[in-house]
C-alpha positions as CSV (number, residue, x, y, z in Angstrom):
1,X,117.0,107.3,87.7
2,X,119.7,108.1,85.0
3,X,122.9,106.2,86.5
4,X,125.5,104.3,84.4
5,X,126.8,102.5,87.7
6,X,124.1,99.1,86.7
7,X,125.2,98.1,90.1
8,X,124.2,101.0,92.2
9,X,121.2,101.6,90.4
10,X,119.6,98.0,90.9
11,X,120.3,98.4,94.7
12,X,118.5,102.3,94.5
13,X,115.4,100.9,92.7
14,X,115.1,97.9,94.6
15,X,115.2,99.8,98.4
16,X,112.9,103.0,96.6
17,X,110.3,100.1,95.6
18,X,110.2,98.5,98.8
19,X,109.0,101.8,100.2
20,X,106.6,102.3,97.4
21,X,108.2,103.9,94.6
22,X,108.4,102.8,90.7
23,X,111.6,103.6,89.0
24,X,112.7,103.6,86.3
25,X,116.6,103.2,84.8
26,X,118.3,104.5,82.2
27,X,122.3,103.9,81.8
28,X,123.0,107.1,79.5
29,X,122.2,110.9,79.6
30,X,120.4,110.6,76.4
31,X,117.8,107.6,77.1
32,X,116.8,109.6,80.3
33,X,116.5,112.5,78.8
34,X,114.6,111.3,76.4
35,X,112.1,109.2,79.0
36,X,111.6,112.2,80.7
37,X,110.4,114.3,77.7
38,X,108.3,110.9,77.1
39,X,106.7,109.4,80.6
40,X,104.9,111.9,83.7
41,X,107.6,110.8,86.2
42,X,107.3,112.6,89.9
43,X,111.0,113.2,90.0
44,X,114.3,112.6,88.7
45,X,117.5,111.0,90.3
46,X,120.4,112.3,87.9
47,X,124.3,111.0,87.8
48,X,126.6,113.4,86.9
49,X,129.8,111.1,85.2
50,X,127.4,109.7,82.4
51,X,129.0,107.9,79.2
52,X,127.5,110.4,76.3
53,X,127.3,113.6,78.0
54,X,127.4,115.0,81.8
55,X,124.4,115.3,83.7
56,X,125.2,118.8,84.0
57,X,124.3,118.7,79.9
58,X,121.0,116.6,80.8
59,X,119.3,118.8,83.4
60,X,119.6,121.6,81.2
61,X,118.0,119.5,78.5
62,X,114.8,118.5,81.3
63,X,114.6,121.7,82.2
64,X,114.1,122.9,78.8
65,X,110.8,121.0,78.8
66,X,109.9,120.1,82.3
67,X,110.4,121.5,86.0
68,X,110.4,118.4,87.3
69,X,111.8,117.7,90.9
70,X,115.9,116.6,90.0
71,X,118.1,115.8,92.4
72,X,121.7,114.9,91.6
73,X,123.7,112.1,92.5
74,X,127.3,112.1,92.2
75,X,130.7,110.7,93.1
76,X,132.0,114.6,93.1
77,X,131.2,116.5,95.9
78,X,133.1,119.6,96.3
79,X,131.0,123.0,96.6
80,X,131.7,124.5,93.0
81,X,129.7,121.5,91.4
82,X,126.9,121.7,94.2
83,X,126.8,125.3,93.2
84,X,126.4,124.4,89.9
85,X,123.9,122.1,89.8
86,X,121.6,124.0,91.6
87,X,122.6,127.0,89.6
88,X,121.0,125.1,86.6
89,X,117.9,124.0,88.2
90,X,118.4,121.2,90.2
91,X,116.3,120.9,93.2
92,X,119.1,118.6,95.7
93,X,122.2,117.5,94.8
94,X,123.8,114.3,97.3
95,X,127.0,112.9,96.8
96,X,128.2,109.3,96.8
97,X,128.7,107.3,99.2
98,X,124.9,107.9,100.2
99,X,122.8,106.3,102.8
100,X,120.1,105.3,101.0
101,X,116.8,106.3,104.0
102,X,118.9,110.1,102.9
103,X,118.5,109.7,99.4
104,X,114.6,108.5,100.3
105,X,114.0,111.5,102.9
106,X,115.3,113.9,100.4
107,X,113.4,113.0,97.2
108,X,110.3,112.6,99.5
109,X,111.0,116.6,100.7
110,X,111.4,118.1,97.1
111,X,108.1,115.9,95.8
112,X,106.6,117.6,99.2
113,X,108.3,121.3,97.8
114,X,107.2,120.5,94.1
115,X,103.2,120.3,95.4
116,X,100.3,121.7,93.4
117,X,100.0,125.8,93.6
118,X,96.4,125.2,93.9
119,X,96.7,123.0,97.0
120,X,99.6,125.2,98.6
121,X,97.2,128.4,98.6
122,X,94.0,127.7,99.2
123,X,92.8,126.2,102.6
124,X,90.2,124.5,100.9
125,X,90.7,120.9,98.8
126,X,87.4,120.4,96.4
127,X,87.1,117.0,94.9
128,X,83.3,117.1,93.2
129,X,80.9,116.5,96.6
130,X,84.0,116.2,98.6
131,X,85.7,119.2,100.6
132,X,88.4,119.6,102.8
133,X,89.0,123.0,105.2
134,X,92.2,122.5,106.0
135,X,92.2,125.6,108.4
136,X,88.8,124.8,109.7
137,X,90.2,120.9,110.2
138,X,86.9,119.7,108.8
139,X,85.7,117.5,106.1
140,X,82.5,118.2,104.0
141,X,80.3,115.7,101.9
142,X,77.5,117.7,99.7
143,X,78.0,120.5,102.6
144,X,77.1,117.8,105.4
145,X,80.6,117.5,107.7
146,X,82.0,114.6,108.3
147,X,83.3,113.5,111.8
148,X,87.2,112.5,111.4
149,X,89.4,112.1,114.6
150,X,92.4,114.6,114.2
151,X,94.9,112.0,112.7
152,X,91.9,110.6,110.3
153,X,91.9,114.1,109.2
154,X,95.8,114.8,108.8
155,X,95.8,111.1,106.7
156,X,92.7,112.1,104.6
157,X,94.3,115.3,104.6
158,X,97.8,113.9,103.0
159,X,96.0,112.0,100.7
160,X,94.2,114.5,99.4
161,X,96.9,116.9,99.0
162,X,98.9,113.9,96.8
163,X,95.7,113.5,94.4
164,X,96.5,110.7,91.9
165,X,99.6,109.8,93.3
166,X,100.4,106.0,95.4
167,X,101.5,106.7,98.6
168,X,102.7,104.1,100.7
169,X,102.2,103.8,104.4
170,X,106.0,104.7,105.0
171,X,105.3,107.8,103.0
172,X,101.7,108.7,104.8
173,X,103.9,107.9,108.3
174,X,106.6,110.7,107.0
175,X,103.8,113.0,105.7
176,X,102.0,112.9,109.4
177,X,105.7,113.7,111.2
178,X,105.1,115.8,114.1
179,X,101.7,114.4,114.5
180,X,100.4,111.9,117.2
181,X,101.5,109.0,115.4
182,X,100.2,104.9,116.6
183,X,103.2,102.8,116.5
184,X,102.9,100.4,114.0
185,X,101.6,101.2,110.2
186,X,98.8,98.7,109.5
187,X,96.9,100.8,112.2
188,X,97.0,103.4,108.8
189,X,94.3,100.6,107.4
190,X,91.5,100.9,110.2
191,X,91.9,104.7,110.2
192,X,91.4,104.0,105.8
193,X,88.5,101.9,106.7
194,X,86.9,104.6,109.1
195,X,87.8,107.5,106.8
196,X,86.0,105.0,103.8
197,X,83.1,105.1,105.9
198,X,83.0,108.3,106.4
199,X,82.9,109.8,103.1
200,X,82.6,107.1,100.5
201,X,78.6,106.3,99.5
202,X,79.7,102.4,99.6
203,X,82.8,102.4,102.0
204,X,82.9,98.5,100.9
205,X,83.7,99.6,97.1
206,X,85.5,103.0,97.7
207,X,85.7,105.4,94.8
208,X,87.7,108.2,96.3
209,X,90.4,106.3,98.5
210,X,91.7,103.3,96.8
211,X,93.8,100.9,97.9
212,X,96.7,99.3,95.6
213,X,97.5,96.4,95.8
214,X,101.5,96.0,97.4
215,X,102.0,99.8,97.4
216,X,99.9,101.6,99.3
217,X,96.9,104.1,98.8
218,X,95.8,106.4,96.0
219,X,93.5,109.1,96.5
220,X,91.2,109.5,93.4
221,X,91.2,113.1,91.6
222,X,87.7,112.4,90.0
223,X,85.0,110.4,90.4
224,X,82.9,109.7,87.4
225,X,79.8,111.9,89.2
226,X,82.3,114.9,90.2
């Protein structure tokens, strides 16, 4: 997050992190520039009135070297600036005030937009022994399928398609929208547990879906045998 506004920016962090995202802060266009050239960040949150040079001036300078997700945050929020700040490649622009589950919900849709080529156009997710069909809604370990109940698939399925990336269980509830969903998120650890079971060789010590610790769930790219 490149804000100057110290307040705002401690109350940003502190709500993204209780929903499972790390952030970062930087106070001027230059420092965040800078971390962003530096550090493999998912997405940027950029201010526009910045104390060395507009944010305007720093997505250019991102997008120079990286197409990372960028969505704007600003006090100024007539149409010609919008227009602007897309025009320059950023990906959502949302003006102050904000609700802050808006500001979530939209960097959770251009991280969604922004997802691997390779997993938007194939039906088929290969990790080593591991396959999902995500057409044929089945799951494959060394070419034996695995039975998965339809909302163990669309959770393994979510997981997959966020390789390498924590995902917390409010994230994995928005990524299974429109699918029957149990009422209450800690039912996301049985289905873990039965998904472990299904295609981890020690379900007890998983290798593929790991759990971290106050966050949520990664879903390892590579196992050491892939």
């Amino acid at each position: 997050m490149i804000e100057d506004d110290e307040q705002l920016a401690a109350m940003v962090c502190e709500y993204l992190a209780r929903s499972g995202l790390q952030v970062s802060h930087c106070a001027t266009a230059g420092s965040g520039v800078e971390a962003v050239v530096q550090n493999d960040y998912d997405a940027v949150i950029l201010d526009i009135m910045l104390p060395d040079f507009d944010g305007f001036e720093a997505c250019r300078r991102i997008r120079r070297h990286s197409d990372i997700p960028i969505l704007m945050l600003t006090a100024r929020g007539d149409a010609e600036e919008r227009i602007i700040g897309l025009e320059i490649g950023a990906d959502d622009y949302l003006p102050k005030p904000f609700n802050p589950r808006e500001l979530l919900a939209r960097l959770r849709a251009i991280l969604r937009r922004r997802m691997p080529a390779e997993y938007r156009q194939t039906p088929l997710l290969r990790f080593g022994r591991l396959t999902i069909d995500r057409d044929a809604r089945m799951v494959r370990v060394d070419n034996e399928e695995r039975n998965l109940t339809g909302y163990q698939f669309e959770l393994l399925r979510a997981l997959a398609e966020n390789a390498g990336r924590v995902l917390s269980r409010d994230q994995l509830m928005d990524c299974l929208r429109g699918h029957e969903l149990e009422a209450f998120d800690r039912s996301i650890d049985v289905h873990i547990s039965r998904i472990r079971a299904a295609i981890e060789d020690a379900p007890k010590q998983p290798r593929r879906v790991l759990t971290v610790r106050g966050a949520g769930y990664l879903f390892a790219k590579k196992q050491d045998d892939d």
